[in-house]
C-alpha positions in Angstrom: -74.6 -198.4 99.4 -73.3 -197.9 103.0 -71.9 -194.9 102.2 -74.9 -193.4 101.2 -77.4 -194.6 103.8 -75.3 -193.2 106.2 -74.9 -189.6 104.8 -78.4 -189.4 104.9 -79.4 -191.5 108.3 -80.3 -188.6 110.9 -78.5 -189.4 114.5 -79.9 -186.0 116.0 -83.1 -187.5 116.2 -81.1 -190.3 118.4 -80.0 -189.5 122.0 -77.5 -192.4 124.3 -77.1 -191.9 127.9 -73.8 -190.9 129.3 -71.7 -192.5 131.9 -70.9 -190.8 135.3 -68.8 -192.5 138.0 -71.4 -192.9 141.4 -69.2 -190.1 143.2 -70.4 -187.6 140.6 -73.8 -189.2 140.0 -76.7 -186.8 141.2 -78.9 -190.4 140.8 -77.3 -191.9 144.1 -80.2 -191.4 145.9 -82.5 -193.6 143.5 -79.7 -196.1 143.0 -78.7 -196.1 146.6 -82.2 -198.1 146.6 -80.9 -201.0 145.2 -77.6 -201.2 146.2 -78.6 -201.9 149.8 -78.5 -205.8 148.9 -76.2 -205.9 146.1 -72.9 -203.9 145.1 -73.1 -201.9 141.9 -71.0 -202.5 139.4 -69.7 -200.3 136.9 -70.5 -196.3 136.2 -74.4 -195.6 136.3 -75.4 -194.7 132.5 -78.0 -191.6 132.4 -79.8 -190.3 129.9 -82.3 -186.8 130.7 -85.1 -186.0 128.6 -87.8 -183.4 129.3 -89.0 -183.9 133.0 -87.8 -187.5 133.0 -84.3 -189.6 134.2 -83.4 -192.2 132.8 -80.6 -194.8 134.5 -79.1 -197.7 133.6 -76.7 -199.9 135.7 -75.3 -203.2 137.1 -75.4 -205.2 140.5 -72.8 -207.7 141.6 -75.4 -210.5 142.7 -73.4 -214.5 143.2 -70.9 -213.5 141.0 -72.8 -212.6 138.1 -74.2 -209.0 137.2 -77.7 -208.0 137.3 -78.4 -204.8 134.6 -81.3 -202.4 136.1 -83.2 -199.9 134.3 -85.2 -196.9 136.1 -87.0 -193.9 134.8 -87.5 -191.5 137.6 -90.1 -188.4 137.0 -87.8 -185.3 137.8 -90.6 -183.2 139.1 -91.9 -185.9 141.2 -88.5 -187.0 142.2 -90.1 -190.7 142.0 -89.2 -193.5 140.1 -91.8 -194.4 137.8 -91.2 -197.4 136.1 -88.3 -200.1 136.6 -87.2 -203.1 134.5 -84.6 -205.7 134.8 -83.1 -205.4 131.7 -80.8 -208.3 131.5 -80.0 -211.3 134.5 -77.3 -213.4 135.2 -74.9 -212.0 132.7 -71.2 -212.0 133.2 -69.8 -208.7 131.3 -71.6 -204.8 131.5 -73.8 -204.4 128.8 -73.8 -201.2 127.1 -76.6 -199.0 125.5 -78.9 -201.4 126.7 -81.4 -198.3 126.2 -81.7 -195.0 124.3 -84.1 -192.9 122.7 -85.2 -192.1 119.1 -87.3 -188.7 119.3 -89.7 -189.0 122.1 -89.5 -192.9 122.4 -88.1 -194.7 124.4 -86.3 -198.1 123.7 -85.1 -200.3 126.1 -83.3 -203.8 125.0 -84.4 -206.8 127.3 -82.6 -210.0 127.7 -80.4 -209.1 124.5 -83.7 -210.3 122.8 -86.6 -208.6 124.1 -87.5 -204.7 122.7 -89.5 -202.7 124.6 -90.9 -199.2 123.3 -93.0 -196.4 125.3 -93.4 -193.4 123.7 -92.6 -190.5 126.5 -94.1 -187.3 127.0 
């Protein structure tokens, strides 16, 4: 039945961000916001879609790891929305957003599922 389902399951209506190291990240000017406190942690994930950014990644806060999400309006060059995704976690979480056609899904606290449609 697996088999099946997945030979019919569309993933090019599906899009993950990518993962760029912060010395090739053209987002270090947005991140560079929140860094001032803490240390990042990890690559900065990055998805693009239309006129919009969207960035994922950790701070080094106490010993544990803070996960931020923003999404930054590229012809505004302004961050529009941010979101803590998860707190006081001690490993990088992955895909802790993508996108399914034009939404927009962001996982919260490995229990919370937020949805905006975009565009």
């Amino acid at each position: 039945m697996h088999s099946n389902y997945s030979s019919v399951f569309n993933y090019e209506l599906y899009s993950y961000p990518e993962s760029y190291s912060t010395e090739q990240c053209f987002l270090d000017e947005y991140v560079s916001k929140y860094t001032k406190q803490y240390p990042l942690k990890y690559n900065v994930d990055y998805l693009e879609y239309e006129n919009f950014y969207f960035s994922n990644f950790h701070l080094l806060k106490r010993g544990k790891l803070l996960n931020y999400f923003i999404a930054i309006d590229n012809t505004k060059n302004k961050i529009i929305k941010e979101v803590i995704l998860n707190t006081d976690i001690n490993a990088y979480v992955p895909e802790s957003f993508f996108m399914y056609k034009n939404f927009l899904i962001l996982l919260v606290q490995k229990k919370d599922l937020l949805i905006y449609k975009v565009g």
